[in-house]
Backbone as CSV, one residue per row, in Angstrom:
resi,resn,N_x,N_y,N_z,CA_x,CA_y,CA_z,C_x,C_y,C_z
1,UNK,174.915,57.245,213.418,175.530,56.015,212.961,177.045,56.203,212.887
2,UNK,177.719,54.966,213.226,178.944,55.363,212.783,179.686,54.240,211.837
3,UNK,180.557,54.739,211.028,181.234,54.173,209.638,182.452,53.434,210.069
4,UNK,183.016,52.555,209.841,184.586,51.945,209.693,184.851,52.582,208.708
5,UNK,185.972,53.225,209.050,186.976,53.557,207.669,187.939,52.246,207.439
6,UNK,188.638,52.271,208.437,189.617,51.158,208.488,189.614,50.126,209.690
7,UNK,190.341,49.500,209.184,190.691,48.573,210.399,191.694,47.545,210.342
8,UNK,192.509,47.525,211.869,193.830,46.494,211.390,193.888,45.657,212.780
9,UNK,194.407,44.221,212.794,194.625,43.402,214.023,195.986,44.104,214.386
10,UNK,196.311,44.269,215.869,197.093,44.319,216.382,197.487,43.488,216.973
11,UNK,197.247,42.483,217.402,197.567,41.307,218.731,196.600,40.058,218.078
12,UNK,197.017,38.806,218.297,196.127,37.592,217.774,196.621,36.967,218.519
13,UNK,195.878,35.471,219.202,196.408,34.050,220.051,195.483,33.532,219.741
14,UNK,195.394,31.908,220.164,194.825,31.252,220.307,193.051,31.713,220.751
15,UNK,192.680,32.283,221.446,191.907,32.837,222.075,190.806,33.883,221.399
16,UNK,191.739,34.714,220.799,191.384,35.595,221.021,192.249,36.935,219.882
17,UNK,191.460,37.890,219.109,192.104,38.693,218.559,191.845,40.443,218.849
18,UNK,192.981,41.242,218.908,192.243,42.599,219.204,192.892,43.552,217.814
19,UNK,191.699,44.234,217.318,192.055,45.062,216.483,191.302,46.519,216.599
20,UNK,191.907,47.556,215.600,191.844,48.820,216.154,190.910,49.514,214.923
21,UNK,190.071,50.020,215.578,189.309,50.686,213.737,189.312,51.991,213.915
22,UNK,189.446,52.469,213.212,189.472,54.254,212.531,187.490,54.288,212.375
23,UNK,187.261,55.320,212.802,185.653,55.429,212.720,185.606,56.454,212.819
24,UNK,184.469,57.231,211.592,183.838,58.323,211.311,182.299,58.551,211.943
25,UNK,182.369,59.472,212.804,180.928,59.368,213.477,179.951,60.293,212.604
26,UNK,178.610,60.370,212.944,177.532,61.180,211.573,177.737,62.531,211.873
27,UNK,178.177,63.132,212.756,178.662,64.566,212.997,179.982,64.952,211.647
28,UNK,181.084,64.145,211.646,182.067,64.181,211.217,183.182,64.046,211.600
29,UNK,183.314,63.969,212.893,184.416,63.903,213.573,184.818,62.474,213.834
30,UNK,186.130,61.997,213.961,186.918,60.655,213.706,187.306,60.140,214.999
31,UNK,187.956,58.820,215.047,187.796,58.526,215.965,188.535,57.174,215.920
32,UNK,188.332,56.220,217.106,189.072,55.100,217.228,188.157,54.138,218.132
33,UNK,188.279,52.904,217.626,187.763,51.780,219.053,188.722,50.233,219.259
34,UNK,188.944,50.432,220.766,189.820,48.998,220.579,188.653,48.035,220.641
35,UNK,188.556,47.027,219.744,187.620,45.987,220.001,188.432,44.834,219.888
36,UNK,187.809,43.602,221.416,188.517,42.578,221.268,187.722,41.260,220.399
37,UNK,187.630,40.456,219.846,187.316,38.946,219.140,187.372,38.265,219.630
38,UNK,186.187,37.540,220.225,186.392,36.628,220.594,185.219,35.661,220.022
39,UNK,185.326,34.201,220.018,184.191,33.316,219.238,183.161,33.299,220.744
40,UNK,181.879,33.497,219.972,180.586,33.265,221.369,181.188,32.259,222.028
41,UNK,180.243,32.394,222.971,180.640,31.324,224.651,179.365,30.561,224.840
42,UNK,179.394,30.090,225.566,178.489,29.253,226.217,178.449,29.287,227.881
43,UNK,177.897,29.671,228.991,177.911,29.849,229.750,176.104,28.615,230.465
44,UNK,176.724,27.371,231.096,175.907,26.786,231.563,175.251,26.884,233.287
45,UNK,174.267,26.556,233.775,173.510,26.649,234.562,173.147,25.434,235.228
46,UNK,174.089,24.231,236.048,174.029,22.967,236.087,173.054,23.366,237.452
47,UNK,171.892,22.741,237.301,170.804,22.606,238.198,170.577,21.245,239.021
48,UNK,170.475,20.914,239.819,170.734,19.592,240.685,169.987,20.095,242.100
49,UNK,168.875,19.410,242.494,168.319,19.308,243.870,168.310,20.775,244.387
50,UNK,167.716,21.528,243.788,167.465,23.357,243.812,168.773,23.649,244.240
51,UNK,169.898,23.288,243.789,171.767,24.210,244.138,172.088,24.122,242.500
52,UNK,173.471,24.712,242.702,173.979,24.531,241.636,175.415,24.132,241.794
53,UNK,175.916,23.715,240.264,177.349,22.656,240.233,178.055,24.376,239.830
54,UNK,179.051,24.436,240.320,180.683,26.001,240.277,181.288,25.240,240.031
55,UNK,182.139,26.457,239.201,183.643,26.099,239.425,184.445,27.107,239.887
56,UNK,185.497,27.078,240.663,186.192,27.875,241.125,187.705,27.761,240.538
57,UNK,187.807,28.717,240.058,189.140,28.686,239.090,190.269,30.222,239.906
58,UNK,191.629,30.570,239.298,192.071,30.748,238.978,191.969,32.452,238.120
59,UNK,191.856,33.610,238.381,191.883,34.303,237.162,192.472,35.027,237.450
60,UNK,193.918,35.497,236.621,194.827,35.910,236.086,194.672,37.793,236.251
61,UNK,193.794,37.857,235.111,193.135,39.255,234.878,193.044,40.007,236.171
62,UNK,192.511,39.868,237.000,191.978,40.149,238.398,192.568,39.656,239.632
63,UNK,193.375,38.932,239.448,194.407,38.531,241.021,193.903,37.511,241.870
64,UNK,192.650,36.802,241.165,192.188,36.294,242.224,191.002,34.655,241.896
65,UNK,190.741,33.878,242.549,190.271,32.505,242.897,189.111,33.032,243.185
66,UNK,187.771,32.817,241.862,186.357,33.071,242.095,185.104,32.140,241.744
67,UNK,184.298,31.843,242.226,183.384,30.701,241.976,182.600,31.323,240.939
68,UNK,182.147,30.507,240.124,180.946,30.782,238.765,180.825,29.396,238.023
69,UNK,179.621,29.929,236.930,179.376,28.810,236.420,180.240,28.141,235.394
70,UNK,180.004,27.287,234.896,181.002,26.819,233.827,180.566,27.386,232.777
71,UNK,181.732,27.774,232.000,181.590,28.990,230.458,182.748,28.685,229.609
72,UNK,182.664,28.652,228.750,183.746,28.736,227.617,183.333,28.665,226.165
73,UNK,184.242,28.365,225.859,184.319,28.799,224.195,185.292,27.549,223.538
74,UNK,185.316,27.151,222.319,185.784,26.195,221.746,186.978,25.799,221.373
75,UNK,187.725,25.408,221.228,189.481,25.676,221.208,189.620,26.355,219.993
76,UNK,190.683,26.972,220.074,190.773,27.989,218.668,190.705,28.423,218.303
77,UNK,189.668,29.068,218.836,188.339,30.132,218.533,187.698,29.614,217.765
78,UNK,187.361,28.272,217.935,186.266,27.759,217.385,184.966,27.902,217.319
79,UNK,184.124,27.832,216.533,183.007,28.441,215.745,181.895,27.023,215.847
80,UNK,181.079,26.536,216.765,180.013,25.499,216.711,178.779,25.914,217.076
81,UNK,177.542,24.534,217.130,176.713,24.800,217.749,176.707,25.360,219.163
82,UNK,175.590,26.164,219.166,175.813,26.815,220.691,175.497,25.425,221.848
83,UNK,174.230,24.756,221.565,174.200,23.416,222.115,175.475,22.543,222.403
84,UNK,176.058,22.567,221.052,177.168,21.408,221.962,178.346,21.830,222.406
85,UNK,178.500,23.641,222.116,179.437,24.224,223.012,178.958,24.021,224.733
86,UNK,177.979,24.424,224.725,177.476,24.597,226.233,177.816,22.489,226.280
87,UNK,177.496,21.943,226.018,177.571,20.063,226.399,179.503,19.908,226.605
88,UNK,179.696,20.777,225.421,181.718,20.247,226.173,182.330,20.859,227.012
89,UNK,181.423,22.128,227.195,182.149,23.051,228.607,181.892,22.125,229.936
90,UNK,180.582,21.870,229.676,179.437,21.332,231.155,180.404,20.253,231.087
91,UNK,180.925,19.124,230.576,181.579,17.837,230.518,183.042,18.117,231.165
92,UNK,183.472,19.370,230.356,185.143,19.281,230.426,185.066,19.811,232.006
93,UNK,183.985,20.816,232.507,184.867,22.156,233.429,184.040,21.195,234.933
94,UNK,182.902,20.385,234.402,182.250,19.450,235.918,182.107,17.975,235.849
95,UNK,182.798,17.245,234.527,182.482,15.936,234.309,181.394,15.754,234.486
96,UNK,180.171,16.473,234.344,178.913,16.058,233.898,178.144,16.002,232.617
97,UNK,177.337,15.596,232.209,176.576,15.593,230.754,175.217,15.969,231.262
98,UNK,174.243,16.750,230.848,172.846,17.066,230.842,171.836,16.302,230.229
99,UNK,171.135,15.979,230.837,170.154,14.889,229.922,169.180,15.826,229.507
100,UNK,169.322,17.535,229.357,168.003,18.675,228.799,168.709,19.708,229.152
101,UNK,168.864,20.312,227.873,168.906,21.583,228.183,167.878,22.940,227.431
102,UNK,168.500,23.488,228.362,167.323,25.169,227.864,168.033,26.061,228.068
103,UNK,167.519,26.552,226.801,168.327,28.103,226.719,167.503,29.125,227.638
104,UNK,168.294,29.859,227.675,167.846,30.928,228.840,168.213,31.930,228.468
105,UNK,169.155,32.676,227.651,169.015,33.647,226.687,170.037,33.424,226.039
106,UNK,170.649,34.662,225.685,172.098,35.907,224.774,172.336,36.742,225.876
107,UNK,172.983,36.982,225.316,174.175,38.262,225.813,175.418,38.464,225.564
108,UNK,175.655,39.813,225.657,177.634,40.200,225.276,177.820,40.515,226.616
109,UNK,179.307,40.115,226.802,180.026,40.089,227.998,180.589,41.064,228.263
110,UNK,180.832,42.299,227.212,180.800,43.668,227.720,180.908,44.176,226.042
111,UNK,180.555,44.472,226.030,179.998,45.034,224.346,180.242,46.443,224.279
112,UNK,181.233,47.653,225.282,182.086,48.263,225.306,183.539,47.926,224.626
113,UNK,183.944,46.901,224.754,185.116,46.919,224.196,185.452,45.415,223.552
114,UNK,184.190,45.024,223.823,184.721,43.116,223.067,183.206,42.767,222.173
115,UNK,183.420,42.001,221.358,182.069,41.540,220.074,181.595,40.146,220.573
116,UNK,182.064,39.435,221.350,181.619,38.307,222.258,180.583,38.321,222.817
117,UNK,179.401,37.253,222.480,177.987,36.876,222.697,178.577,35.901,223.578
118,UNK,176.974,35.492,225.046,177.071,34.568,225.240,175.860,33.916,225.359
119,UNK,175.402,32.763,225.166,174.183,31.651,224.659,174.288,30.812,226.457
120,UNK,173.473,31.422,227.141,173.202,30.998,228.162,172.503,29.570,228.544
121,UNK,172.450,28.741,229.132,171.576,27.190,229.100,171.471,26.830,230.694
122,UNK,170.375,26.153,230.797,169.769,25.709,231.758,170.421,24.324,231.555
123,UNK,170.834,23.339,232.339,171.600,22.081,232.804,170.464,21.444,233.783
124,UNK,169.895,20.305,233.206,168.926,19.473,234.075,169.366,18.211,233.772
125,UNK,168.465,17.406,234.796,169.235,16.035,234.565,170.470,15.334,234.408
126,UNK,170.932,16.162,235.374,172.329,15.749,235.336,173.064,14.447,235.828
127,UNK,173.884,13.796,234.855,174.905,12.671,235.310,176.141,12.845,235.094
128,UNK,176.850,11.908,235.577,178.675,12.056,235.983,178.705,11.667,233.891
129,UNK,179.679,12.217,233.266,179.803,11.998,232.157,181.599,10.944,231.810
130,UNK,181.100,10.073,231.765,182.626,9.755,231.800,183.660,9.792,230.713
131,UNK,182.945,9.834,229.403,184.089,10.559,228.695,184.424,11.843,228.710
132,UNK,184.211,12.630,229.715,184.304,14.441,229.475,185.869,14.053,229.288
133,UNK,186.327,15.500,228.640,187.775,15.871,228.426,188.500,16.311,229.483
134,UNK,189.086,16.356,229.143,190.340,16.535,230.289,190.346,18.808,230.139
135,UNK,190.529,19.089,231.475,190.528,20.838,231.158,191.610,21.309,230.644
136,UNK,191.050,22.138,229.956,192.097,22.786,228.966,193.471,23.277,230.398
137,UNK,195.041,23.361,229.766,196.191,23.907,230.467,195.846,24.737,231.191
138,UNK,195.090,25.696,231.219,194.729,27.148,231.690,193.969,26.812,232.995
139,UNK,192.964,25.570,232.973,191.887,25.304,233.915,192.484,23.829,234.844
140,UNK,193.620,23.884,234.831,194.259,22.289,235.662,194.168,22.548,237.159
141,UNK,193.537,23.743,237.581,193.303,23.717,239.241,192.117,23.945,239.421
142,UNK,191.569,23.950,238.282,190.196,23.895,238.646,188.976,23.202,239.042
143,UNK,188.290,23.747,239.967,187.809,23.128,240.796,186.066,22.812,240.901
144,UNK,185.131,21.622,241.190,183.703,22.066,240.395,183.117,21.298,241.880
145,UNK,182.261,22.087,242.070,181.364,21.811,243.625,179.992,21.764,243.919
146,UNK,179.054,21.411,243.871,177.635,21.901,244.380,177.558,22.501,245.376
147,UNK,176.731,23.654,245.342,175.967,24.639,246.572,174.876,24.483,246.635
148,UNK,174.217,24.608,247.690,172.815,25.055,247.787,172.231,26.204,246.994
149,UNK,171.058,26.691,246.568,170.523,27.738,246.189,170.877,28.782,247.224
150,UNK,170.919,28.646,248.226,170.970,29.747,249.391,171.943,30.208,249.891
151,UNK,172.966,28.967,249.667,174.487,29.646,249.713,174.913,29.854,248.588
152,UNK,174.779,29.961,247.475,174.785,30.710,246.137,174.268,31.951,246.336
153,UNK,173.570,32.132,246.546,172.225,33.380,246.873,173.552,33.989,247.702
154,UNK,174.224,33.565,248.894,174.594,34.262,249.778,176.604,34.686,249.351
155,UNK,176.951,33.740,248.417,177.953,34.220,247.720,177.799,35.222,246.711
156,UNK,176.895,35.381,246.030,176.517,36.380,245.147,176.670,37.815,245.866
157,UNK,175.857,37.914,247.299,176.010,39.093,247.874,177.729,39.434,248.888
158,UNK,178.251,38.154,248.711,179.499,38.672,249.919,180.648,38.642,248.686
159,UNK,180.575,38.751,247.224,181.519,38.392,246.681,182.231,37.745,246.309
160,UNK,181.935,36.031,246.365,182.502,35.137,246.071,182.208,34.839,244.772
161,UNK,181.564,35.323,244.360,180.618,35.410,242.986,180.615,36.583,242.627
162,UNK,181.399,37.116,241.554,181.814,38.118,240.786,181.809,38.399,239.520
163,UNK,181.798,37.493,239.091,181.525,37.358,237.291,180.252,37.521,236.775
164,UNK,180.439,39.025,236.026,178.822,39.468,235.754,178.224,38.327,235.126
165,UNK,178.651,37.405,233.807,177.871,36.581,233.166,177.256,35.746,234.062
166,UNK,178.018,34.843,235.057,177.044,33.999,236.104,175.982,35.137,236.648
167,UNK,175.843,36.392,237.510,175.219,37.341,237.738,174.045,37.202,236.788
168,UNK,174.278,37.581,235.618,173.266,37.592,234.184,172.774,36.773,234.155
169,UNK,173.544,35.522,234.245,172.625,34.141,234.043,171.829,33.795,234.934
170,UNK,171.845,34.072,236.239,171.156,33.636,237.243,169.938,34.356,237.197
171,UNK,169.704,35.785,236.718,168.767,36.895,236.484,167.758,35.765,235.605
172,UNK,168.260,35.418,234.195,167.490,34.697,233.055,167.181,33.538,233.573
173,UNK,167.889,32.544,234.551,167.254,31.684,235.344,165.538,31.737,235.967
174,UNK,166.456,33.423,236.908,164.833,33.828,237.597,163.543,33.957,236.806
175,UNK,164.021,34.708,235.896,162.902,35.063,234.792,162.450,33.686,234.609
176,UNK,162.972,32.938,234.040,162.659,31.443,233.974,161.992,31.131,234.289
177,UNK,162.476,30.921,235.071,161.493,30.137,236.688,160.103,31.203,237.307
178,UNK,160.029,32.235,237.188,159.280,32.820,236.955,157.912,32.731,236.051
179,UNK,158.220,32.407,234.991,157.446,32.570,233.784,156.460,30.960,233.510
180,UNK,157.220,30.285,234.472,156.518,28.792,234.513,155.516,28.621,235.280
């Protein structure tokens, strides 16, 4: 097991906070972990005529313009239902609304170095939503498309699709769909 002795924020935004803890492991020996904060996510699964609705954004981190599903988190680091997180992402990031959704699991998005869950959902019945919000500053080139299942299938393997959580989610999909 291991103990917090201490712990202090180093860095805080809008987003997101990282702080540093002092930790005593059951041997005795001490230690350190950077962990980042972030509020759970919501990561949706918009299903339409066996394809699915992407978005292709923008990411900073990595250098590069990659397709996945729509995911986010609440402004502020806001703290809601996981349901109607997953309903304002699906609205804001594809102007659609779900007439059903299903969860499809949990998960942390790397639970090495960040405390961030994400509450995965299945997107059925989908319509154009016309009050969705407008995308947050960060997401103004972003872009939302339907694929086929098969050219999904076939971006997944050439790399156009890179983001383990879509990866993950599509796994809990299968299972899904599987289990029916």
């Amino acid at each position: 097991m291991i103990e917090q002795v201490a712990s202090r924020v180093v860095y805080e935004n809008a987003w997101m906070s990282v702080r540093e803890d002092e930790i005593l492991r059951a041997d005795g020996t001490t230690g350190i972990y950077g962990v980042i904060d972030k509020p759970q996510s919501a990561l949706i699964v918009p299903l339409q005529d066996d394809g699915f609705w992407l978005v292709e954004q923008y990411r900073y981190t990595v250098g590069g313009r990659f397709w996945e599903f729509p995911q986010g988190t609440l402004p502020d680091r806001g703290d809601g239902d996981p349901a109607e997180v997953a309903r304002h992402e699906l609205a804001q990031e594809t102007g659609l609304s779900a007439g059903r959704l299903t969860p499809l699991g949990r998960f942390f998005h790397a639970y090495g170095m960040s405390s961030q869950a994400c509450n995965a959902w299945l997107a059925t019945d989908l319509q154009p939503d016309p009050a969705a919000a407008a995308p947050d500053p960060e997401e103004v080139d972003l872009v939302a498309k339907w694929f086929p299942r098969a050219q999904f299938e076939a971006m997944l393997r050439d790399g156009r699709i890179a983001d383990l959580a879509t990866i993950g989610a599509y796994g809990l999909l299968m299972l899904e769909e599987r289990s029916r």
